[in-house]
C-alpha angles and dihedrals in degrees: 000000000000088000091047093058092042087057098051089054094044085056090047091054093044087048092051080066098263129139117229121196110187132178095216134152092182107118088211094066090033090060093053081047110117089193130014115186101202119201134199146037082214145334126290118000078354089067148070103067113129095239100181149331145194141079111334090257091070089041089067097038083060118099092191084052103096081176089049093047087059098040087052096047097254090115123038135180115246112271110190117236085216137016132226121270108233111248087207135347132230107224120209115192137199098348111181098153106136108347104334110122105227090297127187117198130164116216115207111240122227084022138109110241128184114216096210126171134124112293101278099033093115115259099130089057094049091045110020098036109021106033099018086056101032093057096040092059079048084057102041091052101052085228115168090200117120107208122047131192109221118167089340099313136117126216119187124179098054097122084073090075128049090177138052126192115182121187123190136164095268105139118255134231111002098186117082085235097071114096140165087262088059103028089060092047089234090121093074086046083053110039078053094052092046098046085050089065111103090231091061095040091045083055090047098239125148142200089278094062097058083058113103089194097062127080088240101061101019115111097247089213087066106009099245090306098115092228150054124239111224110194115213132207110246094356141078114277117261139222117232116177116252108263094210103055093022094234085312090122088206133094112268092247085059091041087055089072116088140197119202087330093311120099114201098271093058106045084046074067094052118089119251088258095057095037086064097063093039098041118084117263098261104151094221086052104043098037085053082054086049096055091037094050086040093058083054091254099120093107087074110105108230088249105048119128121252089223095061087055116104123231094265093046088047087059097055098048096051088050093049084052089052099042086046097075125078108276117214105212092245094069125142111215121192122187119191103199092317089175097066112122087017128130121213089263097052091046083053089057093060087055094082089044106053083045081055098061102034081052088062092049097258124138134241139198120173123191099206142145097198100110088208078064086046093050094045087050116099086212140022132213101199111188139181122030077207142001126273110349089003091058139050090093137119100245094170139331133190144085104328092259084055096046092047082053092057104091095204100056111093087200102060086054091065101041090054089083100056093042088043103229 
């Protein structure tokens, strides 16, 4: 609905006389497209080939397009025969925070439910404000009750979670020194490992020294950047390697101390892929690799700054960290539009996770407007029927066939078409 009013203005704008350049994996705006330029084969080193281009009726016509298999139908996303029964339900009454009007909803427990509405229904205040905050003061209290107050609502069914991991579109790593090694927490596993070798003990260096964030294993000529800035008159700065660690980041003397050929410098320069087969076979390291490699992120190089990531790859990220640590069986997962930035191929890759997590009894609630989202969930929250004053309503609920068969829902019109009813 959003996407249908975005697209009429788009057309306004191109027939004012006006070019529009969009990086955009919707099929809606890629079918109003005149002209789509579609690059691969694959992410990373995989990447950067012009595959195809033309209108989107040549795209599909194109058997090297993996956009254009989706967009024709050859390649679908997985849609489930049955969906899963709730084992409980978290109840959430008379919530009238924002512009909900004293609504009362029940979220299947050990499911996967999409939050969908039009942008403004609604969906961020019932799950970010209402249940996200009302089940992390639970938590922080320790409390053993099983139904809170929080701005005039009630929410019963908490005692079923003793963790919650929320996960929203906030960037990520704002300094030049984040990168993919620190964000996942691996670094401290491998500044341990290193520092365990007998050269090193024999040397006397400890974990401190195989940071290149610490005065002791930094390389003092770029302080443990890797590389120098050179500002230039009239144009934008440039990087140059450091010519004294060679882009190694570390002290000669850590940079003495190899793995397997490699010293730490230059496995930080390897991709995740590469790095798993290189790396020692510690469970915490490996198993963070593994969930890394398994959200189709294992083309980042283990160095690689946070800030050079796009927004999709940003997502993920944050979602591998989060999958990467022990889950308990009674953990709450919230998604906020995990699927913005994504390609069909790289939406088809949460599937097994979330499968992951609902195997191991969590529970999981998407907002989320991508109707292939919408197809994969067991139940469906659907809320407006408009933004602001028009929403805050419960429009329809139910598995997603029983949502499209509710006429007043806009978006079981749309996701008529992917289930095919």
């Amino acid at each position: 609905y959003n996407n249908a009013h975005l697209n009429s203005a788009l057309l306004k704008l191109k027939n004012l006389g006006n070019t529009l350049l969009m990086v955009e994996h919707d099929p809606m705006t890629l079918a109003i497209a005149d002209k789509i330029i579609d690059f691969g084969p694959s992410a990373g080193r995989l990447g950067g080939e012009l595959i195809s281009e033309g209108p989107i009726k040549e795209l599909k016509k194109d058997p090297l397009s993996l956009t254009g298999n989706y967009l024709s139908g050859k390649k679908k996303l997985f849609v489930p025969k049955t969906r899963r029964p709730p084992a409980a339900y978290i109840n959430i009454e008379n919530a009238r925070m924002n512009n909900l009007k004293s609504l009362n909803v029940s979220i299947p427990t050990q499911a996967l439910t999409c939050i969908t509405g039009v942008s403004g229904s609604g969906k961020s205040t019932l799950i970010s404000d209402i249940l996200k905050n009302s089940l992390q003061s639970r938590l922080a209290k320790r409390s053993k009750d099983d139904s809170v107050s929080y701005e005039g609502s009630t929410i019963s069914g908490l005692s079923s979670f003793n963790k919650l991991i929320a996960i929203d579109q906030n960037p990520i790593g704002t300094t030049i020194r984040a990168d993919v090694n620190t964000y996942t927490e691996i670094s401290g596993l491998l500044r341990q490992f290193f520092a365990s070798l007998p050269e090193a003990a024999s040397r006397g260096l400890m974990p401190k020294h195989f940071s290149y964030n610490h005065p002791k294993g930094m390389c003092q000529t770029c302080m443990g950047l890797g590389f120098k800035t050179v500002n230039l008159q009239f144009l934008p700065s440039v990087r140059v390697e450091c010519d004294s660690c060679r882009g190694n980041r570390l002290k000669p003397i850590s940079l003495k101390i190899a793995y397997k050929g490699k010293n730490l410098g230059q496995l930080l320069k390897c991709t995740i892929e590469d790095a798993k087969h290189l790396l020692p076979a510690i469970p915490k390291l490996q198993h963070t690799l593994d969930v890394l490699i398994a959200t189709g992120l294992g083309y980042l190089t283990l160095g690689q700054e946070i800030q050079s990531l796009s927004g999709g790859e940003a997502g993920r990220i944050r979602l591998a960290k989060e999958l990467s640590k022990r889950t308990t069986g009674k953990t709450l997962y919230i998604f906020d539009e995990p699927t913005i930035g994504l390609h069909p191929e790289d939406i088809a890759k949460l599937f097994p996770i979330f499968t992951s997590l609902l195997e191991k009894k969590n529970t999981v609630i998407i907002i989320e407007h991508n109707l292939d989202i919408m197809a994969f969930a067991d139940h469906i929250i659907d809320l407006g029927p408009g933004a602001g004053e028009d929403g805050g309503h419960l429009v329809a609920c139910g598995t997603p066939e029983q949502v499209v068969s509710d006429k007043k829902s806009i978006t079981g019109k749309y996701l008529a078409k992917i289930l095919r009813l």
